[in-house]
CHARMM internal coordinates of N, CA and C (Angstrom, degrees):
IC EDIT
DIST 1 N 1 CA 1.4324
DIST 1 CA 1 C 1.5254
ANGL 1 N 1 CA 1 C 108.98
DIST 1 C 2 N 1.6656
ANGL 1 CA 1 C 2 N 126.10
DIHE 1 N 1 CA 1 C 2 N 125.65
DIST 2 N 2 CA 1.1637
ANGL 1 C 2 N 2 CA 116.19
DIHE 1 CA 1 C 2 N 2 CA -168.06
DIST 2 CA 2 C 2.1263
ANGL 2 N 2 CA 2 C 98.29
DIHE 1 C 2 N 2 CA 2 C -81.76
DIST 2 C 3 N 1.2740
ANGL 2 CA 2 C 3 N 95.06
DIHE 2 N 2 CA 2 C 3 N 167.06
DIST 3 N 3 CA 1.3814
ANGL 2 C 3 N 3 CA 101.71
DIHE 2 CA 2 C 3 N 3 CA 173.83
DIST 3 CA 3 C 1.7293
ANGL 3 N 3 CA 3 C 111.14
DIHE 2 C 3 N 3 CA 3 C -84.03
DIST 3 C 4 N 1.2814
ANGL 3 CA 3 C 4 N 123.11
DIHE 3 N 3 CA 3 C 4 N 149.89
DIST 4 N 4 CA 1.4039
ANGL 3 C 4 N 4 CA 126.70
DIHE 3 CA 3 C 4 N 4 CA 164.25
DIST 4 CA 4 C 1.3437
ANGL 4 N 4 CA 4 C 117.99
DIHE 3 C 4 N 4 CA 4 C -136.94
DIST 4 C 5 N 1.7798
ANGL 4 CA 4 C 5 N 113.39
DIHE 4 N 4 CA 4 C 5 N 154.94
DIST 5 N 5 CA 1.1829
ANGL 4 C 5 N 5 CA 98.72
DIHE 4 CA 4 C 5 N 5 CA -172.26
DIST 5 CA 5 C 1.4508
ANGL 5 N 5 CA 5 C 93.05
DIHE 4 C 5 N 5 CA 5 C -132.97
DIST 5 C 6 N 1.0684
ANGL 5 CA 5 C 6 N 124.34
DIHE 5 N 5 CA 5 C 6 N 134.81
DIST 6 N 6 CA 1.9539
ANGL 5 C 6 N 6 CA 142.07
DIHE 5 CA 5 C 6 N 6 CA -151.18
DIST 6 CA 6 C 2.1350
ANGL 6 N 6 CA 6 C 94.67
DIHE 5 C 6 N 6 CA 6 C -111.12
DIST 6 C 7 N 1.7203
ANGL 6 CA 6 C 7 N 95.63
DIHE 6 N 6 CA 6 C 7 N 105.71
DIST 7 N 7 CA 1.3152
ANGL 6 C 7 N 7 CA 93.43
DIHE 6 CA 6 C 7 N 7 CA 178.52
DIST 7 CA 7 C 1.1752
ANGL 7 N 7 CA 7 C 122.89
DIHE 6 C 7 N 7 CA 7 C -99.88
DIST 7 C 8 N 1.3212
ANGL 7 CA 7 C 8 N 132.43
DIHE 7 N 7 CA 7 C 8 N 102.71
DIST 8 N 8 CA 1.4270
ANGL 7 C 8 N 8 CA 115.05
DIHE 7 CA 7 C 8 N 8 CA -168.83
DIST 8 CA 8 C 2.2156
ANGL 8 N 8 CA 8 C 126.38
DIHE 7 C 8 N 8 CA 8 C -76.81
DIST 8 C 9 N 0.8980
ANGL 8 CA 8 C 9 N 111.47
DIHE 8 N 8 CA 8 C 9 N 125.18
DIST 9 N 9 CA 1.5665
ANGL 8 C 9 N 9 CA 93.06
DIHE 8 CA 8 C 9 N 9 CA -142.04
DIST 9 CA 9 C 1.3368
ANGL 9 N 9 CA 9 C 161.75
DIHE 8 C 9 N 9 CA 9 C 91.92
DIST 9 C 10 N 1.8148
ANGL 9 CA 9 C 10 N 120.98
DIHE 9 N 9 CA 9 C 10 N 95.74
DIST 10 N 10 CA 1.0353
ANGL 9 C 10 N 10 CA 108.26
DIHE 9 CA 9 C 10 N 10 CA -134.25
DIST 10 CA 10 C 1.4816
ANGL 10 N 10 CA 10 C 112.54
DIHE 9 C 10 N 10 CA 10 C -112.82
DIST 10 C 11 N 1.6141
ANGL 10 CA 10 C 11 N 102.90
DIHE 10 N 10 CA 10 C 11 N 29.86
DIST 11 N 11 CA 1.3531
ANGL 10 C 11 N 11 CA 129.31
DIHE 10 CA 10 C 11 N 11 CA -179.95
DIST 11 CA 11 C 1.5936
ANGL 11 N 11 CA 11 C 117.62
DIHE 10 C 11 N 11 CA 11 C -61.23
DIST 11 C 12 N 1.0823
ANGL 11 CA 11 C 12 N 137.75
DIHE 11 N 11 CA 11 C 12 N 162.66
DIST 12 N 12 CA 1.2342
ANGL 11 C 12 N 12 CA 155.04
DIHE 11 CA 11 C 12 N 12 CA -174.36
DIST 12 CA 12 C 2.0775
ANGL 12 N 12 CA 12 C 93.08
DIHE 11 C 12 N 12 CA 12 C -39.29
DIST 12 C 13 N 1.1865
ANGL 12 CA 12 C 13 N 112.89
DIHE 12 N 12 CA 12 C 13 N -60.89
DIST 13 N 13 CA 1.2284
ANGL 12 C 13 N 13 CA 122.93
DIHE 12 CA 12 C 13 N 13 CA -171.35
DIST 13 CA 13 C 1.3291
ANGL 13 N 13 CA 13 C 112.50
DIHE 12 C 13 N 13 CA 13 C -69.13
DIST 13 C 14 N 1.7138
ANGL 13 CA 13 C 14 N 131.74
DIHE 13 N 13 CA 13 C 14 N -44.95
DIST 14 N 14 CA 1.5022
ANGL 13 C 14 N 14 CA 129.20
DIHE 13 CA 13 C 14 N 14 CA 156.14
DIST 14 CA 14 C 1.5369
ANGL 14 N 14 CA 14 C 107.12
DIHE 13 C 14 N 14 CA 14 C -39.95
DIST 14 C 15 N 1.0311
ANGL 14 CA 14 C 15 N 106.86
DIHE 14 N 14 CA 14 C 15 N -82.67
DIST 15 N 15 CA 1.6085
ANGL 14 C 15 N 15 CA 114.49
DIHE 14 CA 14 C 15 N 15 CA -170.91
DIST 15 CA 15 C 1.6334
ANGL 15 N 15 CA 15 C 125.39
DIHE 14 C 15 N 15 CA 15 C -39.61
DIST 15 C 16 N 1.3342
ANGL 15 CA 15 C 16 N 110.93
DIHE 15 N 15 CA 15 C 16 N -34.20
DIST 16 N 16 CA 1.4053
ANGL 15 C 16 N 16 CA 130.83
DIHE 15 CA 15 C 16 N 16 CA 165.50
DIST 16 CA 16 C 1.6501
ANGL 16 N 16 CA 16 C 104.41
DIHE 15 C 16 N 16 CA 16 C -53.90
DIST 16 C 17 N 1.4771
ANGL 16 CA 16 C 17 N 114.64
DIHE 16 N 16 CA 16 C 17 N -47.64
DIST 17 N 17 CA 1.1105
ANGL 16 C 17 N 17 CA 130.17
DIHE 16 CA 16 C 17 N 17 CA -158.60
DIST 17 CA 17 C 1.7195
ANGL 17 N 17 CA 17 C 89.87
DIHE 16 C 17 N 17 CA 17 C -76.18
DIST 17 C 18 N 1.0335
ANGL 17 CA 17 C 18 N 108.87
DIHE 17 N 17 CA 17 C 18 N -70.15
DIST 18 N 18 CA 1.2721
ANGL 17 C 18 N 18 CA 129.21
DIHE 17 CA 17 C 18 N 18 CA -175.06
DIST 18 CA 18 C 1.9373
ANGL 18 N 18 CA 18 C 97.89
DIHE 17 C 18 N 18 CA 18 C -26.71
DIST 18 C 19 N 1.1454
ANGL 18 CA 18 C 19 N 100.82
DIHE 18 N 18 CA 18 C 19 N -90.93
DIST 19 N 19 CA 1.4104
ANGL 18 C 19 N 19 CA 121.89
DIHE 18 CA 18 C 19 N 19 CA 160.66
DIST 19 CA 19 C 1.6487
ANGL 19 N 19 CA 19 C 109.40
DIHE 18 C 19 N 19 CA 19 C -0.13
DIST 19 C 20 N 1.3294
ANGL 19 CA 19 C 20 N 102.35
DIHE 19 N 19 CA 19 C 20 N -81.89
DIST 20 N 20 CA 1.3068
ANGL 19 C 20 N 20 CA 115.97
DIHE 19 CA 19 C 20 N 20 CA -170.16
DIST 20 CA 20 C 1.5645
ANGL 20 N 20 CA 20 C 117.57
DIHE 19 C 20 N 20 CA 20 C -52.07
DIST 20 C 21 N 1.3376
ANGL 20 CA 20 C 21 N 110.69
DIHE 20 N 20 CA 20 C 21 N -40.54
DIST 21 N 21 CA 1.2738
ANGL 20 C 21 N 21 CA 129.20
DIHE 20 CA 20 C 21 N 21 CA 155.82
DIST 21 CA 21 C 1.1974
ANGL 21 N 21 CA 21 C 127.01
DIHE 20 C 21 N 21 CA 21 C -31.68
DIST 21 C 22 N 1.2126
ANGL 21 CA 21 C 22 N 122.00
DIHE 21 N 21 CA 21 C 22 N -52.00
DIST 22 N 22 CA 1.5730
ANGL 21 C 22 N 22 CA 136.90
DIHE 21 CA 21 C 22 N 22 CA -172.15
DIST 22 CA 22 C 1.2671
ANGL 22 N 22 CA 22 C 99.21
DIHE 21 C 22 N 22 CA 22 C -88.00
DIST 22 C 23 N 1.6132
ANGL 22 CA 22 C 23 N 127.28
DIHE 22 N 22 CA 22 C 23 N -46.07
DIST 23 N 23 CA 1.7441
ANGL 22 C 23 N 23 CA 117.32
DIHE 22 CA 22 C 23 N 23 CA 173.31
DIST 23 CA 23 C 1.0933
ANGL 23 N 23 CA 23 C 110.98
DIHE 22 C 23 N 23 CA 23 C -54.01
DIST 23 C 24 N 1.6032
ANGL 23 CA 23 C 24 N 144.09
DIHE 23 N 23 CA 23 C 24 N -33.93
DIST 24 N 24 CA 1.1788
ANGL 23 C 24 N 24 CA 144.91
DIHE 23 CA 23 C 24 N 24 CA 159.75
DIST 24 CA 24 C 1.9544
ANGL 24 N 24 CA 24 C 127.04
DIHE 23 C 24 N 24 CA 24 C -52.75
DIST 24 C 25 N 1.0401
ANGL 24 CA 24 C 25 N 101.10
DIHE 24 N 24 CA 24 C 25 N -39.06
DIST 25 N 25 CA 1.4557
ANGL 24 C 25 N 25 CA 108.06
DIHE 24 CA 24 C 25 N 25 CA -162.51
DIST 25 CA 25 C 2.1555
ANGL 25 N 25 CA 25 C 100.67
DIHE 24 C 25 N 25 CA 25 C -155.20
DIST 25 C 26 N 1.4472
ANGL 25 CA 25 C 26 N 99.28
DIHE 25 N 25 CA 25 C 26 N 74.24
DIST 26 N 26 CA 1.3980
ANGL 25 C 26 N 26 CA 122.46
DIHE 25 CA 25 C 26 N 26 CA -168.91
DIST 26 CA 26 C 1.7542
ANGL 26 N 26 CA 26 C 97.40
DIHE 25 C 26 N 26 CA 26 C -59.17
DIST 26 C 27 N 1.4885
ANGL 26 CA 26 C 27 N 128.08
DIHE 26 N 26 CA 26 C 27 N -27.27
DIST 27 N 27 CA 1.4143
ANGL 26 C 27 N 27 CA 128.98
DIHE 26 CA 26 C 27 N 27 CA 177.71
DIST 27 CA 27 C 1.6348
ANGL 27 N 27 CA 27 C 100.18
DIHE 26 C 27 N 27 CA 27 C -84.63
DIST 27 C 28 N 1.0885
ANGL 27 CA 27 C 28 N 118.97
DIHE 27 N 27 CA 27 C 28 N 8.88
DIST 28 N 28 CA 1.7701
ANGL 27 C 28 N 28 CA 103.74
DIHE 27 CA 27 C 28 N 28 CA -174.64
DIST 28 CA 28 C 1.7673
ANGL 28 N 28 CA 28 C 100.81
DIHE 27 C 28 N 28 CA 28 C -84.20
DIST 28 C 29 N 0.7894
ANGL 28 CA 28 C 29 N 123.94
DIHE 28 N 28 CA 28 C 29 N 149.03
DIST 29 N 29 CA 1.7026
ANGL 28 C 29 N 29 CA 153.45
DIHE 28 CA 28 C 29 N 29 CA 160.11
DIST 29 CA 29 C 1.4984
ANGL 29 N 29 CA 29 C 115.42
DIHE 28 C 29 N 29 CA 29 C -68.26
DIST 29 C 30 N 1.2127
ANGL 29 CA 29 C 30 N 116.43
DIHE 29 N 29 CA 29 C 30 N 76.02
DIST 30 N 30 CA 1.7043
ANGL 29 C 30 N 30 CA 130.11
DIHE 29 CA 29 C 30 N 30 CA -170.73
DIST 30 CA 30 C 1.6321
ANGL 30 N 30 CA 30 C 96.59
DIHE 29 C 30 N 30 CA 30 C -80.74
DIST 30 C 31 N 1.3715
ANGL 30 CA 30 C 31 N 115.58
DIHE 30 N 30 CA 30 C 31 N 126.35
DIST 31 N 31 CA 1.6961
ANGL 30 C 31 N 31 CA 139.62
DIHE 30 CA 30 C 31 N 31 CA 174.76
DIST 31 CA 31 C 1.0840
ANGL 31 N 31 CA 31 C 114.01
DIHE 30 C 31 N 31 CA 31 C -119.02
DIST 31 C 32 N 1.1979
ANGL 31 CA 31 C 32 N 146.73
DIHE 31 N 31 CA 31 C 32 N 106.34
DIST 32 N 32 CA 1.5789
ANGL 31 C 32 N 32 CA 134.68
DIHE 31 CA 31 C 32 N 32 CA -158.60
DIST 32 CA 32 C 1.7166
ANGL 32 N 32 CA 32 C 93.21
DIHE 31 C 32 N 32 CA 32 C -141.09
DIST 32 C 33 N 1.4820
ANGL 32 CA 32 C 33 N 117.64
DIHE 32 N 32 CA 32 C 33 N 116.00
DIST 33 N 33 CA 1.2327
ANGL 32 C 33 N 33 CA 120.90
DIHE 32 CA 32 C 33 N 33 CA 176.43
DIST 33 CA 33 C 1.2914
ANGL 33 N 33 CA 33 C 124.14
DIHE 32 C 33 N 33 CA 33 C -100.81
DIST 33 C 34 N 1.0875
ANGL 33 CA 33 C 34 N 144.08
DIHE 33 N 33 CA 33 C 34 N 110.14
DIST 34 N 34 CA 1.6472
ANGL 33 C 34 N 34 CA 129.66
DIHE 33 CA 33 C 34 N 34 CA -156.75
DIST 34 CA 34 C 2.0583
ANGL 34 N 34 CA 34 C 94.20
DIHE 33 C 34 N 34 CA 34 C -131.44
DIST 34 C 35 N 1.1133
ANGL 34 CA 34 C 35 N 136.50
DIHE 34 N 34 CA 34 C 35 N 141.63
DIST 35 N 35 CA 1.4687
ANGL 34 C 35 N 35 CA 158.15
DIHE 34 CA 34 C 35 N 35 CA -105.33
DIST 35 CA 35 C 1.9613
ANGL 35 N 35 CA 35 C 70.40
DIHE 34 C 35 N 35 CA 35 C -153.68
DIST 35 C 36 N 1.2982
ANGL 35 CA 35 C 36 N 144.53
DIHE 35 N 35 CA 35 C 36 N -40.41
DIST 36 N 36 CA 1.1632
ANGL 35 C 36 N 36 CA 117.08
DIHE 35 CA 35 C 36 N 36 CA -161.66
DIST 36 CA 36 C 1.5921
ANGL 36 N 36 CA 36 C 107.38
DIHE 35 C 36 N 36 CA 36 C -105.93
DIST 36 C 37 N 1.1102
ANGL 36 CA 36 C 37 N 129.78
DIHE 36 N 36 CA 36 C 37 N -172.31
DIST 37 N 37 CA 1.8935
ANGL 36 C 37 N 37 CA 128.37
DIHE 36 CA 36 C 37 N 37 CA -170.45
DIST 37 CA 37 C 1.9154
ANGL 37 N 37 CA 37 C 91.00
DIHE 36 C 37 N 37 CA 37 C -87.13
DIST 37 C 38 N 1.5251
ANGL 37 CA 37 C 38 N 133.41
DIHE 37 N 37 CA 37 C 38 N -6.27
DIST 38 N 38 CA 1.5929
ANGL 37 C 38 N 38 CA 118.50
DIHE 37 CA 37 C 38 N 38 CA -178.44
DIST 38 CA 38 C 1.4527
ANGL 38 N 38 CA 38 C 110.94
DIHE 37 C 38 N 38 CA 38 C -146.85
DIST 38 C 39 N 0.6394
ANGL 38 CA 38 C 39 N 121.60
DIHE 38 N 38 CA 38 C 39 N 169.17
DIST 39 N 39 CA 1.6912
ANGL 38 C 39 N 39 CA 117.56
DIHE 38 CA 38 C 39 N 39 CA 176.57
DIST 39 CA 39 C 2.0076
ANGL 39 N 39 CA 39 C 94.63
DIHE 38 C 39 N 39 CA 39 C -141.13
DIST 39 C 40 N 1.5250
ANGL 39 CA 39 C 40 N 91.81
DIHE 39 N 39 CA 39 C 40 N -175.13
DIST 40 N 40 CA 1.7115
ANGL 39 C 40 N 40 CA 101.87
DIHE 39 CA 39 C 40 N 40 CA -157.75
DIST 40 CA 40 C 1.4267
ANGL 40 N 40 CA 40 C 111.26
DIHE 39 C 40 N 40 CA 40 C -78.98
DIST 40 C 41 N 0.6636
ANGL 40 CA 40 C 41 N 128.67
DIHE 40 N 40 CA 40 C 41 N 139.12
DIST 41 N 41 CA 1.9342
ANGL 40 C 41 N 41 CA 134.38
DIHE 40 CA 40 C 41 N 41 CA 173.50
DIST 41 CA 41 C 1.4854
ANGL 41 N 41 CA 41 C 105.63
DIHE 40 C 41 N 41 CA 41 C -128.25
DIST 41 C 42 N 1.5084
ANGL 41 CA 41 C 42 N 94.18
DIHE 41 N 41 CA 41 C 42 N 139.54
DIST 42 N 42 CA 1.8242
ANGL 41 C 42 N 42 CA 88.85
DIHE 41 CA 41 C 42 N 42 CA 170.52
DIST 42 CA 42 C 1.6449
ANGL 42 N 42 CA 42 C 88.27
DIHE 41 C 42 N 42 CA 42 C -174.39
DIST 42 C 43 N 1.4398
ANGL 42 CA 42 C 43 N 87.21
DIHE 42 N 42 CA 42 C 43 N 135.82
DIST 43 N 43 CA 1.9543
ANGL 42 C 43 N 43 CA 100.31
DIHE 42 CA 42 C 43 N 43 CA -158.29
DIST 43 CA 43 C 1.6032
ANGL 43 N 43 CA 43 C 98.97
DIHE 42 C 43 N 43 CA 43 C -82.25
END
COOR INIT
IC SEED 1 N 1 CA 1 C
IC BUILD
């Protein structure tokens, strides 16, 4: 069963989170739910 990690929020601070997550553990299953039509990007 792969692992996932359920982000609530897809604000500067979710996504960071999100992010950071996956540099740690590249097999994890990133879910990121955000309530508005975009969430944060920044190259």
């Amino acid at each position: 069963m792969k692992s996932r990690l359920v982000v609530i929020g897809g604000s500067a601070a979710g996504m960071s989170a999100a992010s950071q997550a996956k540099r740690q553990r590249a097999d994890l299953e990133v879910i990121v739910f955000e309530a508005g039509r975009y969430v944060s990007y920044a190259a």
